[in-house]
N, C-alpha and C positions, 0 to 999 in steps of 0.2 A: 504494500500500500504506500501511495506518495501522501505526504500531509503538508496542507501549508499554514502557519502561523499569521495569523495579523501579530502587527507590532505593538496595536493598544499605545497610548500615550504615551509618547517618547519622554515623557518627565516623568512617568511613573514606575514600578517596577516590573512592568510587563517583558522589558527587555531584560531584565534581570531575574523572572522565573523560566523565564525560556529559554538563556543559556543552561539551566540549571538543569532544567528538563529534560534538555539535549541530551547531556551529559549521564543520566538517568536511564536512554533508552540506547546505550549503545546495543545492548543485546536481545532489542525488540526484532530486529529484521527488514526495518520497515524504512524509508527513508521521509525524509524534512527538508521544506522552504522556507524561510521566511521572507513575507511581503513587506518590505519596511525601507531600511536606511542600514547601508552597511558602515557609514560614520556612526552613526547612533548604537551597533551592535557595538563596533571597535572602542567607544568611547567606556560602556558597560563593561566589557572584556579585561578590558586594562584595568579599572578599577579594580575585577573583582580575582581578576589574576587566576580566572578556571585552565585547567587541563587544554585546550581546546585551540581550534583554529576557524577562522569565517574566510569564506569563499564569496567574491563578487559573481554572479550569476548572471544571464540576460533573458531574454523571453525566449528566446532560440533554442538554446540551453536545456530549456526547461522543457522543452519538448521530446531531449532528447531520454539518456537515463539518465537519474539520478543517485547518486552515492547512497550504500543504507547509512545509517548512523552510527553503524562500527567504526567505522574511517574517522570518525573523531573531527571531522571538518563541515561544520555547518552552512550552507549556500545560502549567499543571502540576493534577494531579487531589489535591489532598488528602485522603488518609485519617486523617491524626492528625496534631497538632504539638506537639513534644517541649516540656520547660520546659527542656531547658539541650542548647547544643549543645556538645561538648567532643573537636575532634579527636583521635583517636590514644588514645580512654578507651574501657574495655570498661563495658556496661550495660547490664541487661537491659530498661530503658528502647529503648535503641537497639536492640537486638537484637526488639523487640515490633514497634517501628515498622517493623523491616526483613520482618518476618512479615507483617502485616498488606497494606504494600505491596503484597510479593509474591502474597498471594492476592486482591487486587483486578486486581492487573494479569493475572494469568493467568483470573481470570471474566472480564476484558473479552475475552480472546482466545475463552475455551470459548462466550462467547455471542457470538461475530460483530460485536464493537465493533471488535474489531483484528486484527491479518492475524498478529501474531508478536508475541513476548514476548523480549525482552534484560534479563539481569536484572544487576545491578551486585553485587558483591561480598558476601558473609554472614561474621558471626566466628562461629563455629560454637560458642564461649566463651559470647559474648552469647546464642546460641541457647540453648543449653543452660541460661540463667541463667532464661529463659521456662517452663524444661519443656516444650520442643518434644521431641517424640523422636528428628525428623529430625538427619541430622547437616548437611544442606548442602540446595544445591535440589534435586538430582537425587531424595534418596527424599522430600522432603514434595511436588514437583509429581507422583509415581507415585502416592502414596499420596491427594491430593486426586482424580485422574483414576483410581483405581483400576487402577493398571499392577504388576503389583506387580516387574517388573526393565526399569524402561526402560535404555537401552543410553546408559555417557556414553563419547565420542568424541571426539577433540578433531581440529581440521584449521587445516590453515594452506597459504592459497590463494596464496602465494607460489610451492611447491613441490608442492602439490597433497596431502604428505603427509597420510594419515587413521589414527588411533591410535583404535583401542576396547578397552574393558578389561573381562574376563569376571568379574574383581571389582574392587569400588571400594573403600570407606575399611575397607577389613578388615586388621587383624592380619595381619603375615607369617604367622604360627603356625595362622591360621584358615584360610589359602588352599588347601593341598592337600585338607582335606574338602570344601570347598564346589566347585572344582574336580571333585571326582570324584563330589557326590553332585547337581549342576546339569544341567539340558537343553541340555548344547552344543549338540546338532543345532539346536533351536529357538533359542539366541542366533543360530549361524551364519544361521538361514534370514531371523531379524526382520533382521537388520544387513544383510543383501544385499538384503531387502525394502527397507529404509531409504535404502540409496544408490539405490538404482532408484528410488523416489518421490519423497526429497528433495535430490536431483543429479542425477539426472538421466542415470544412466548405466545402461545398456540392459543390460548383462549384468557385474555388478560380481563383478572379482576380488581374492580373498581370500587372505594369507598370514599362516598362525598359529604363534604363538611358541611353544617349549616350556616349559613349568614348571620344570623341575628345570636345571642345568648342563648345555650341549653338548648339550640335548634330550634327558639320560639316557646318551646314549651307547651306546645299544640293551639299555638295564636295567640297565647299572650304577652309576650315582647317581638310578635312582628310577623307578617302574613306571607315574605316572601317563599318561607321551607311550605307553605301550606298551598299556594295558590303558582307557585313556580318551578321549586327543586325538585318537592318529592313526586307532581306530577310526571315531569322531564325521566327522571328514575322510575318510575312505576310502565311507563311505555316504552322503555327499552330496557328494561326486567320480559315483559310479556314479549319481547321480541328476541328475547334469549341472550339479550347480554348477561353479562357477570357484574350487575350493580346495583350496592345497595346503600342506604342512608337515607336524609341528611342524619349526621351525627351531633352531638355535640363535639367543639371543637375542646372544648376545654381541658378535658378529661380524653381525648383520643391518642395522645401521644403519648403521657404519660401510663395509662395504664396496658398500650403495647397490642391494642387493637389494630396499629398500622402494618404489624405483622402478619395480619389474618388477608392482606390485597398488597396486590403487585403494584397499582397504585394509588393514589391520594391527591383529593381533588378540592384545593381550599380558596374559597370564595374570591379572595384577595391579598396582596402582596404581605401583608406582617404577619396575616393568622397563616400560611402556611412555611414560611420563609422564617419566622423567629424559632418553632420548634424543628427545623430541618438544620440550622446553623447550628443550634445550640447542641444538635448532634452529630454533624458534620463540618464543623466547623471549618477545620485544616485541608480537609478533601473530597468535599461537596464540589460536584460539575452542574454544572448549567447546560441545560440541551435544550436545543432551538426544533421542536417540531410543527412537520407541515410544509418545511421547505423542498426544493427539488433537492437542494445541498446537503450532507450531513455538516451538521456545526455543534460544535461544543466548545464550553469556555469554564476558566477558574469562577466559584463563585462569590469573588471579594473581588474590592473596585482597585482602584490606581495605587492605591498606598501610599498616598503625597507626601507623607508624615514620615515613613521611614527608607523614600525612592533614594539610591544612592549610595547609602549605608551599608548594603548587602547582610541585610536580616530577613531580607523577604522571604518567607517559606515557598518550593515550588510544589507542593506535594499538589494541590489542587489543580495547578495548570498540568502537572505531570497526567495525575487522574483522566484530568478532560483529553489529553491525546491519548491513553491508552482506551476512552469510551469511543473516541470517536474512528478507531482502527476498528473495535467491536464492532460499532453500527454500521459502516464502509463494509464491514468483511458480510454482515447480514444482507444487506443491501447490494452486494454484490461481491459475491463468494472469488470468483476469480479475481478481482481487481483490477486496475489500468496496469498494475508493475507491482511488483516485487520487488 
């Protein structure tokens, strides 16, 4: 399998878990790009004084083979190179490069150059400094591939635990309408689609959260589980899916219910995301489903606070490339390359 890297914010430590990562998969088999700036890899490099060597690449290049990652020489594809690199600084400088990246490395995936996309960290700050309208990867890779709600998920293959959120960077305050004016049926059927194609598992079961406290409580703190969720569930229970709830969110984690379903389906971004961290903290991935692409990504932001220093843990971005070789190989067992 070929993989390619976004560079993620060049002030953050994205370049600094993916050399690390590198270095981690000499004896995957499998070979690595990254879409970035080979000033910006060299600058990281030197700091952090790894094992290792970066290779200038071209688009030509990249077409032809690629080295596996035993060779200990990482290719790196430049799209632009910054005039100042300044760890731990927001810039809409950095925030362009980290755009640009990202939609090189995800053409090389839509055109058959590489098998999966890992993409390193975005400040959504610097984003925004561009006039991107995205807030993150999840809506500018839907909106490049024309998906307009890919599914973000997050797993951690420790525990097998799987978290998808029926909304992502929205307002507490915006949840209950969009909740009650969305196609749950069709979230529920893309994400059971999802686990079956990109995991692999034959008849994937599902267990969904409820919106409001204690599930509502049978309508007394709130009508959306009664008039929206447990309908959505009840019609595609009788069409033979594998799903059941809404649950109480409160008590589903802790008492280890989320082990009884392959996955887990919470309303919105804190109630499924605070007890998925809090148990995957270090090597939680992020998966982007729905796309024609496989993508996966660490599930921690730029780490503006400690870019530079070389404390950044790679264990997560490591994670996300060895799920997104998983999903690539599901997805297509022979590969572009070896």
């Amino acid at each position: 399998m070929r993989i390619v890297f976004s560079l993620g914010d060049p002030h953050g430590i994205g370049p600094e878990v993916i050399l690390k990562s590198f270095l981690k998969m000499k004896r995957c088999g499998h070979s690595v790009v990254v879409a970035g700036s080979l000033r910006v890899m060299k600058f990281y490099l030197r700091s952090l004084g790894l094992p290792m060597e970066l290779e200038r690449i071209d688009a030509h290049s990249l077409s032809q083979n690629l080295t596996p990652c035993s060779c200990g020489v990482l290719p790196v594809l430049s799209v632009a190179e910054p005039e100042t690199i300044l760890p731990g600084t927001l810039s809409a400088e950095a925030g362009a490069l980290a755009l640009q990246s990202l939609r090189v490395a995800a053409e090389l995936c839509r055109d058959g150059i590489c098998d999966a996309l890992v993409t390193a960290p975005l400040h959504k700050e610097a984003l925004a400094l561009t006039g991107c309208p995205d807030t993150g990867h999840t809506g500018f890779l839907g909106r490049m591939f024309g998906v307009p709600s890919p599914i973000m998920m997050f797993a951690d293959s420790r525990t097998g635990l799987k978290v998808a959120l029926a909304t992502i960077h929205e307002p507490i305050a915006k949840v209950p309408a969009l909740i009650s004016s969305m196609d749950l049926d069709g979230f529920f059927r893309q994400l059971s689609g999802a686990l079956q194609e990109d995991f692999g598992i034959a008849e994937p079961s599902l267990a969904v959260l409820g919106l409001n406290p204690h599930a509502s409580d049978g309508g007394v703190m709130g009508s959306e589980e009664g008039a929206i969720i447990r309908p959505a569930i009840e019609r595609l229970a009788g069409e033979g899916m594998n799903i059941e709830g809404p649950f109480p969110a409160d008590g589903f984690f802790g008492s280890g219910q989320w082990r009884n379903y392959d996955g887990v389906v919470a309303m919105y971004h804190d109630q499924g995301l605070l007890p998925f961290k809090v148990m995957a903290f270090e090597c939680g991935v992020n998966v982007t489903l729905g796309l024609p692409i496989v993508r996966t990504s660490p599930d921690h932001g730029t780490g503006f606070d400690i870019a530079g220093t070389g404390a950044a843990s790679e264990e997560s971005f490591y994670e996300a490339a060895m799920l997104a070789i998983n999903i690539a190989q599901h997805r297509n067992p022979t590969g572009t390359n070896q």
